[in-house]
C-alpha positions as CSV (number, residue, x, y, z in Angstrom):
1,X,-50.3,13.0,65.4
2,X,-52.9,14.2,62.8
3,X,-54.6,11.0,60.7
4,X,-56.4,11.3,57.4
5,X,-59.2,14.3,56.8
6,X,-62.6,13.3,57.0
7,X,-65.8,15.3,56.3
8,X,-68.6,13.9,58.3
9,X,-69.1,12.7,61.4
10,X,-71.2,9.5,63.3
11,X,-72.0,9.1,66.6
12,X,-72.9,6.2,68.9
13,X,-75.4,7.4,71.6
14,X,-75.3,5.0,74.6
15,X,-72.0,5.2,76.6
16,X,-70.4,8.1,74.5
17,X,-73.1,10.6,73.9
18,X,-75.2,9.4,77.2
19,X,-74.4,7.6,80.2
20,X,-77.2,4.9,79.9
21,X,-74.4,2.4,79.7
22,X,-74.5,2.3,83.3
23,X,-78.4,2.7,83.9
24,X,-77.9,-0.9,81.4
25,X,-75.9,-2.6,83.8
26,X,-78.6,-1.7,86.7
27,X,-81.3,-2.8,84.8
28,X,-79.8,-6.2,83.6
29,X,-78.3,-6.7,87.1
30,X,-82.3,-6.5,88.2
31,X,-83.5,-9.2,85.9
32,X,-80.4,-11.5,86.7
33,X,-80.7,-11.1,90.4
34,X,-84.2,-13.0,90.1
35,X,-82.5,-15.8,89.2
36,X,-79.2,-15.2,90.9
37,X,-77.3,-14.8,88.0
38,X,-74.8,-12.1,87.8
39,X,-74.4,-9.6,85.4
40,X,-71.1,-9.4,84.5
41,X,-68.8,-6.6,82.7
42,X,-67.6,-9.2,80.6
43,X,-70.7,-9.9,79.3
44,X,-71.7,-6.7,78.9
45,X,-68.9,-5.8,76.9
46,X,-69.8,-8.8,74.5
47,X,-72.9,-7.7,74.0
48,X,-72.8,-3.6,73.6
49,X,-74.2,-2.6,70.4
50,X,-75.9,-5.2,69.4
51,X,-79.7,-5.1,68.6
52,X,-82.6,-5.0,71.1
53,X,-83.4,-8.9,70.7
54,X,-80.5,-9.5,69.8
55,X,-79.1,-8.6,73.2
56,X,-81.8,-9.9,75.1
57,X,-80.9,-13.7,73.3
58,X,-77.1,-13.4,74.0
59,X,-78.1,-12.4,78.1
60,X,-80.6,-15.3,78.6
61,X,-78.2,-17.7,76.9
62,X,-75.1,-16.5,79.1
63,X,-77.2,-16.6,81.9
64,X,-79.1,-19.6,81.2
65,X,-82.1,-17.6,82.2
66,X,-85.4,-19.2,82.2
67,X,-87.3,-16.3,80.2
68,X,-87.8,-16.0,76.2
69,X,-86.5,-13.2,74.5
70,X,-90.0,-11.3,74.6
71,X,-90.5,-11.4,77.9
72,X,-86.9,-10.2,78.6
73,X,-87.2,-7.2,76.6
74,X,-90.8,-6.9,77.7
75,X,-89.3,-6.4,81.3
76,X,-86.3,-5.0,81.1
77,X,-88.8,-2.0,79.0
78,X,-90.7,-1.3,82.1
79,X,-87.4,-1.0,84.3
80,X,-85.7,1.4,81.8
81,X,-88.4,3.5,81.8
82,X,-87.9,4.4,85.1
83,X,-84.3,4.6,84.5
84,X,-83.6,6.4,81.3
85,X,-85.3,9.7,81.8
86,X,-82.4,10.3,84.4
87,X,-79.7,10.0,82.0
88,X,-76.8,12.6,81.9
89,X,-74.5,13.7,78.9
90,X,-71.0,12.5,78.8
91,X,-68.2,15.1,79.3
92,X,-67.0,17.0,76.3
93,X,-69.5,15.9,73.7
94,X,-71.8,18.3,73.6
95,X,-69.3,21.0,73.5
96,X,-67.9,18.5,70.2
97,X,-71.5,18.1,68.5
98,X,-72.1,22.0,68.6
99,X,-68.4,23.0,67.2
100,X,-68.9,20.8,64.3
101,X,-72.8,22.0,63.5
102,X,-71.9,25.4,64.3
103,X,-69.2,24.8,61.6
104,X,-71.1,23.3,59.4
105,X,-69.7,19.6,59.4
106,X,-72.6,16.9,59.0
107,X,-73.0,14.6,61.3
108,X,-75.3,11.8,62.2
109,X,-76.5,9.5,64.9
110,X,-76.0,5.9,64.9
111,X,-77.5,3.9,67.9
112,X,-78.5,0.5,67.9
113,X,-81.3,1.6,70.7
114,X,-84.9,1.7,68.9
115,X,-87.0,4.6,68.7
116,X,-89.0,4.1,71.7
117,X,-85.9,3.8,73.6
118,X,-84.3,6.8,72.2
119,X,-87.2,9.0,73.4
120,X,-86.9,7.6,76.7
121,X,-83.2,8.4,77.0
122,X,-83.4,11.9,75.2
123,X,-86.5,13.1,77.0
124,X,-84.3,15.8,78.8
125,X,-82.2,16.4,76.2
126,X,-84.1,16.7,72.9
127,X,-82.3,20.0,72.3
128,X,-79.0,18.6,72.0
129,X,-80.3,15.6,70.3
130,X,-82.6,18.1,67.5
131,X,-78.8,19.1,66.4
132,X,-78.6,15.8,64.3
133,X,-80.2,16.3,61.1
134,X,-79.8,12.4,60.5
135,X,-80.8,9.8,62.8
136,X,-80.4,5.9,62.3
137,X,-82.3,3.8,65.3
138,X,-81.0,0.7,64.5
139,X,-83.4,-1.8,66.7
140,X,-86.1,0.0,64.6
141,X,-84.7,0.8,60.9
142,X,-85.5,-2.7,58.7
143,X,-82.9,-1.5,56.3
144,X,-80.2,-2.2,59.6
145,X,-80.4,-6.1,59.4
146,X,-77.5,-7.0,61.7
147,X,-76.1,-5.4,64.8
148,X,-72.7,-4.3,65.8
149,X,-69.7,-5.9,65.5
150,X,-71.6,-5.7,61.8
151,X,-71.0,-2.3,59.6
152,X,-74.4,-2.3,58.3
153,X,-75.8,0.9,61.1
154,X,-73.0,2.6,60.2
155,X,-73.5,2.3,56.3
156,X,-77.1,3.1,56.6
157,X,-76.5,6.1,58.6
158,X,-73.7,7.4,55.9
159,X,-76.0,6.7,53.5
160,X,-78.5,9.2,54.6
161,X,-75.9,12.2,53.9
162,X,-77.0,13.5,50.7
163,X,-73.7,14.3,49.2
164,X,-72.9,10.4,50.2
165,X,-69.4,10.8,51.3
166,X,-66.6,7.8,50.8
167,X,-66.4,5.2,54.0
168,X,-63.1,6.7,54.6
169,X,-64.4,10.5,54.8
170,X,-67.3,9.6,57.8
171,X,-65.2,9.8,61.5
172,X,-67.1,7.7,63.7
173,X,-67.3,7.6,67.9
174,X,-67.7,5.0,70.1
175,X,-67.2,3.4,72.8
176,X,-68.0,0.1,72.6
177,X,-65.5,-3.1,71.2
178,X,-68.3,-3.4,68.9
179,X,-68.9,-0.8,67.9
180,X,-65.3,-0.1,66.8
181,X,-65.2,-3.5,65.0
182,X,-68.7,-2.2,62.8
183,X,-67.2,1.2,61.9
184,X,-63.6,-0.4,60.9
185,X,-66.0,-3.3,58.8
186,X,-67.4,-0.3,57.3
187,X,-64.2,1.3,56.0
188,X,-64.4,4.6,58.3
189,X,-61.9,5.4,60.9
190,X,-63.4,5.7,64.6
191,X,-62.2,7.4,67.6
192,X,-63.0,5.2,70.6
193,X,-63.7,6.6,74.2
194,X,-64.0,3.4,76.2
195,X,-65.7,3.1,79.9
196,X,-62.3,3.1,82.3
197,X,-63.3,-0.5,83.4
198,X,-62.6,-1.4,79.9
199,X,-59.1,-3.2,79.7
200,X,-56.6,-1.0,77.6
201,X,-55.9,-3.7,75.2
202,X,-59.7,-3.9,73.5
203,X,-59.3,-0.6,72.6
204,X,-56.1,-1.4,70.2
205,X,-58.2,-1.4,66.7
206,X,-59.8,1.8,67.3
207,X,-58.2,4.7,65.2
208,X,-57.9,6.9,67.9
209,X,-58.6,5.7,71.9
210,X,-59.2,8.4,74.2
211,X,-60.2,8.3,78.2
212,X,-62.3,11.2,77.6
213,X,-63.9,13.2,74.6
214,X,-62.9,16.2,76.2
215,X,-59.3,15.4,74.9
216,X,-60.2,15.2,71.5
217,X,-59.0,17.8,68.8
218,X,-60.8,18.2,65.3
219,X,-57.8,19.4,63.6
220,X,-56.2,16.0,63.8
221,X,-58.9,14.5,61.0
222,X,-59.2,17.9,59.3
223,X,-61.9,19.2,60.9
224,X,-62.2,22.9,62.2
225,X,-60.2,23.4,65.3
226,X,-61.8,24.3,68.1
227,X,-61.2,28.2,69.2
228,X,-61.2,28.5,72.6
């Protein structure tokens, strides 16, 4: 199956570049447990991609926690900065960022984390990370004023290309429900590679829905195929 070509490319970076998706779920579950709340998937799905207070809002009203949205993120900061450094890559995407660099395809990052956050969680990894010529942090750029399921990161971020390529020409990856619903509300296809305790069926508007980024194959959005 090939789909239409497209000429640059977006990435997400939590859950699909890096797996601080699950270092999210430890942290939350540490805040919750001191109320004995769980932290639930289902939740956490709701609420992936969305803006650092943003987030913390939609947990403590879930919850019902008895914390304001400061001192959520104000705690949740110190446990992910214990957490984050540890971070690993996710399989197959760094092999996928270096093909298209190496032939020169643009891409760009597009993570709702904010800057601060984003140096925490690419402290071992600034090598693979220096590969993006474009970054968009969207916690901490004022020109992102909404968070995922809204296109707005993912129009920023195009907009930083300096040939400013078409909606329909920037291939986006995520792996978030959110996320998918931002790039489609944007106008750009989006290849999804959803956590496996995601149920099969959220994954139906994506473009493309693989388990793994390993699988995936340029050539089927006009890119350079990969040659070995």
């Amino acid at each position: 199956m090939t789909y239409k070509p497209v000429t640059h490319v977006l990435f997400d970076m939590d859950g699909l570049i890096l797996n601080t998706e699950d270092l999210y779920t430890i942290g939350f579950q540490e805040i919750a447990s001191r109320f004995g709340k769980c932290f639930t998937y289902d939740l956490k799905v709701k609420i992936m991609g969305q803006q650092s207070n943003e987030l913390a809002k939609s947990i403590i009203d879930a919850l019902d926690l008895p914390m304001t949205v400061e001192e959520f993120v104000s705690e949740s900061r110190v446990i992910f900065e214990k957490l984050f450094p540890h971070c690993k890559v996710m399989p197959g995407i760094e092999k996928l960022i270096r093909h298209l660099v190496d032939n020169n395809i643009p891409i760009g990052l597009a993570t709702s984390s904010s800057i601060e956050s984003y140096n925490l969680k690419t402290r071992n990894h600034f090598e693979l990370f220096d590969l993006f010529a474009y970054k968009t942090w969207g916690s901490s750029d004022p020109e992102v004023k909404r968070g995922k399921p809204y296109p707005d990161i993912f129009l920023v971020a195009a907009a930083k290309f300096p040939d400013k390529p078409a909606a329909e020409k920037c291939l986006v990856f995520e792996d978030s429900v959110n996320g998918v619903e931002a790039a489609l509300a944007a106008g750009m296809p989006v290849v999804m590679v959803p956590a496996p305790a995601l149920d099969s069926s959220l994954s139906g508007r994506a473009t493309l829905a693989l388990p793994s980024a390993e699988l995936f194959r340029p050539e089927m959005f006009g890119l350079p195929p990969y040659t070995d």
